[in-house]
C-alpha positions as CSV (number, residue, x, y, z in Angstrom):
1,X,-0.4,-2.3,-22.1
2,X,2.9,-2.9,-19.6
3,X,3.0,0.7,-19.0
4,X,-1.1,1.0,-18.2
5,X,-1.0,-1.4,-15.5
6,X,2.1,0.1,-13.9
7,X,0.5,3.7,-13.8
8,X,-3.0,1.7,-11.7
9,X,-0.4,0.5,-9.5
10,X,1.5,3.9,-8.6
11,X,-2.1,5.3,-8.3
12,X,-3.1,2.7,-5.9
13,X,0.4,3.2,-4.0
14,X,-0.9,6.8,-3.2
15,X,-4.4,7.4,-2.5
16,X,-3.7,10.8,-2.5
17,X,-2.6,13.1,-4.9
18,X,-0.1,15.2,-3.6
19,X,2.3,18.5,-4.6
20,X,2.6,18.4,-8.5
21,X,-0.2,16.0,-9.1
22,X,-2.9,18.3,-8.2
23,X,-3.9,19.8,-11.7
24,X,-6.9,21.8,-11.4
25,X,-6.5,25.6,-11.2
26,X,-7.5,26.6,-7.6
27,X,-8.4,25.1,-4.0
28,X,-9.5,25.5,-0.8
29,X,-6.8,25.3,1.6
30,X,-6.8,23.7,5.1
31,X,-4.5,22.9,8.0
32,X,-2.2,24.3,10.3
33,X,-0.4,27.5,10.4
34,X,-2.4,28.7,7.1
35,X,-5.3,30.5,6.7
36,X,-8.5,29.0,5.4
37,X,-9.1,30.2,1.9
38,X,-9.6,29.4,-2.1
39,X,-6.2,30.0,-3.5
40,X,-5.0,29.3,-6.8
41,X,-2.9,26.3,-6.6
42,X,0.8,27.5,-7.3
43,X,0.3,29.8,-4.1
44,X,-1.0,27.2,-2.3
45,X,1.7,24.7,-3.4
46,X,5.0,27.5,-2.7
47,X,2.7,27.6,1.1
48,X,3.3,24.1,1.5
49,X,7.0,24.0,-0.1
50,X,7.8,27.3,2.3
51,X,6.1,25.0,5.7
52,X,9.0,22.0,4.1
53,X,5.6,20.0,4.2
54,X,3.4,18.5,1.4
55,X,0.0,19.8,-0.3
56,X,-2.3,16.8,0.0
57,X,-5.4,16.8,-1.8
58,X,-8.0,15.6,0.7
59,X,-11.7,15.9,-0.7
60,X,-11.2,15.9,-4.9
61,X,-14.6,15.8,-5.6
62,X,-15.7,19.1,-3.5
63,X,-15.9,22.4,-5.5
64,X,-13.1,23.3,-5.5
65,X,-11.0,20.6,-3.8
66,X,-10.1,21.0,-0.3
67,X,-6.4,20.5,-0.1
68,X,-4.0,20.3,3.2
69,X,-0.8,20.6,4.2
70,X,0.8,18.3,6.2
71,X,3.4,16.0,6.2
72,X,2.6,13.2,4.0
73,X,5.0,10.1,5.4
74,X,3.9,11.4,8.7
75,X,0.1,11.1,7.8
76,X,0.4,7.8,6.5
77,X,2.7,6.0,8.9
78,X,-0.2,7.2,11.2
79,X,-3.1,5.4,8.7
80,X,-1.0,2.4,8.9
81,X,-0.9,2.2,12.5
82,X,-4.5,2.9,13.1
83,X,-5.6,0.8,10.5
84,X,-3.4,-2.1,12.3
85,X,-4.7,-1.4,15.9
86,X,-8.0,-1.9,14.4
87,X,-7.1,-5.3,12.5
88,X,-5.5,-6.2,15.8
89,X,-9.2,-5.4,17.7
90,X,-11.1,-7.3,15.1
91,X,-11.6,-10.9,16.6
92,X,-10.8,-14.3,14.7
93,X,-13.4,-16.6,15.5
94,X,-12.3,-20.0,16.3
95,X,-13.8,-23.7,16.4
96,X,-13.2,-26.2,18.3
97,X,-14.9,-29.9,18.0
98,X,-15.7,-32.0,20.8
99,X,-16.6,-36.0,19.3
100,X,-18.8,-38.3,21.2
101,X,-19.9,-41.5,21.1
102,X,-23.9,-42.4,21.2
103,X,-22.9,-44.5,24.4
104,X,-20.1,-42.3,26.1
105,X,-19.7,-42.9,29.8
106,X,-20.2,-40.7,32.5
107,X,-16.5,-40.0,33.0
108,X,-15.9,-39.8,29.6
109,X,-18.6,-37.2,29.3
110,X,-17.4,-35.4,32.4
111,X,-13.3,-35.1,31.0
112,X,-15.2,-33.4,27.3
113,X,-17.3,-31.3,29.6
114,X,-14.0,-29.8,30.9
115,X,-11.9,-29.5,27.6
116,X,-15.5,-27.6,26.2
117,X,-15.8,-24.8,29.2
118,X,-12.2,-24.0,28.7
119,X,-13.1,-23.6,25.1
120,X,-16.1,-21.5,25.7
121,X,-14.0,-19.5,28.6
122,X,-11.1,-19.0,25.9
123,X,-13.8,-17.3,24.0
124,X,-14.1,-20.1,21.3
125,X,-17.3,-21.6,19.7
126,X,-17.9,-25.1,20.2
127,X,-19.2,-27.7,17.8
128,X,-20.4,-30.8,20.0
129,X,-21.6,-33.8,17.8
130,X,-22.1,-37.4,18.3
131,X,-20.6,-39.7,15.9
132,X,-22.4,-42.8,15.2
133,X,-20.5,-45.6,13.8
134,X,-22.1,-48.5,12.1
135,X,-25.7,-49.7,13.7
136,X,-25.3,-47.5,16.3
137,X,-27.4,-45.1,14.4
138,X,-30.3,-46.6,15.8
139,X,-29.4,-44.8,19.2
140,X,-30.1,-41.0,18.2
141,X,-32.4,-40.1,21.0
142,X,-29.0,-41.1,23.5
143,X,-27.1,-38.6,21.4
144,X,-29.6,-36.0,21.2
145,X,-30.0,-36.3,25.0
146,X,-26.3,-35.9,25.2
147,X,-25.9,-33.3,23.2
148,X,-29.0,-31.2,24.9
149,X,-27.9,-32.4,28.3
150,X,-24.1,-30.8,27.5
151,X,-26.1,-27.3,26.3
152,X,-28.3,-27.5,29.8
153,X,-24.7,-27.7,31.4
154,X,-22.7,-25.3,29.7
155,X,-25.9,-22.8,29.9
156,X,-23.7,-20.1,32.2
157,X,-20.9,-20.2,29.5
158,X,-22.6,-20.1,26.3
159,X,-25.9,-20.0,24.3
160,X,-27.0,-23.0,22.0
161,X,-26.3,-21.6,18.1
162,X,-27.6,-24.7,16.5
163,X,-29.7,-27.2,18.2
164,X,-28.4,-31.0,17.5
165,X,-29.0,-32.0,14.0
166,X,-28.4,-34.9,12.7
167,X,-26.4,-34.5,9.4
168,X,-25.5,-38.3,7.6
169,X,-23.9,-40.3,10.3
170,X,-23.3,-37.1,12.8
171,X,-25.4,-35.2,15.0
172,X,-24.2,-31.8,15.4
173,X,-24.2,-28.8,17.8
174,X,-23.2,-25.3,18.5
175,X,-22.3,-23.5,21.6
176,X,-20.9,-20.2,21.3
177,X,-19.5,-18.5,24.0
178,X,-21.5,-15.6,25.9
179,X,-20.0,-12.1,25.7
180,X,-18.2,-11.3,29.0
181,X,-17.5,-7.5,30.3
């Protein structure tokens, strides 16, 4: 069993099969310096060894198997990079809260305004909700208005995700940012 899992581990290592590891009896040949042909694979593989590069098996399941030669670190040192410049490209979202109070003051309001546009700007979503403590829960029409008058305000910088909801003793919202070119 110990030696099964180690031989799915080399075979995920290399992708590939490469050189001595190709085992069927003939394959199309492609890649630089060498002309495009079915040879049988010895010939193709003293090619590769006579280049000082590798015979990489690139399509296995085409009749027969297209094969290349190339270097083979060189090749994937390349994947890697490419595959990390597009990780690199792929964007995280993040969220950012903003907590208010059914009765939040105009200045109060005014100072979370701020704080939320550089969120938005900074290319963040925003989750705006109104936290109602105790019998203050019988003031959800001030926190919807807050919430909707926050949306009407941010309207240039983002686009309302989630209208407010009230969820238990919260009434949420969701602002994400517009896409800038």
């Amino acid at each position: 069993m110990r030696r099964f899992n180690k031989r799915v581990q080399r075979e995920n290592k290399n992708p590939h099969r490469i050189n001595t590891d190709i085992r069927v009896p003939e394959v199309r040949l492609v890649g630089d310096n060498v002309e495009m042909d079915v040879y049988p694979t010895k010939v193709a593989q003293s090619k590769a060894n006579e280049l000082g590069l590798d015979l990489v098996e690139i399509s296995p399941n085409a009749k027969p198997p297209v094969c290349k030669i190339m270097d083979y670190k060189k090749f994937l040192y390349e994947q890697k990079k490419r595959d990390k410049a597009l990780k690199a490209k792929a964007s995280k979202v993040t969220v950012k809260e903003i907590r208010f109070g059914p009765n939040t003051d105009d200045h109060d309001y005014e100072f979370k305004k701020k704080h939320a546009e550089k969120f938005l700007k900074d290319g963040a979503k925003l989750k705006a909700y109104v936290f109602f403590k105790g019998r203050s829960i019988v003031y959800k029409d001030k926190g919807e208005i807050l919430l909707l008058r926050l949306a009407s305000e941010l309207e240039d910088l983002g686009k309302v995700e989630q209208m407010p909801k009230l969820e238990g003793k919260r009434m949420t919202m969701f602002i994400a940012p517009k896409k800038t070119k």
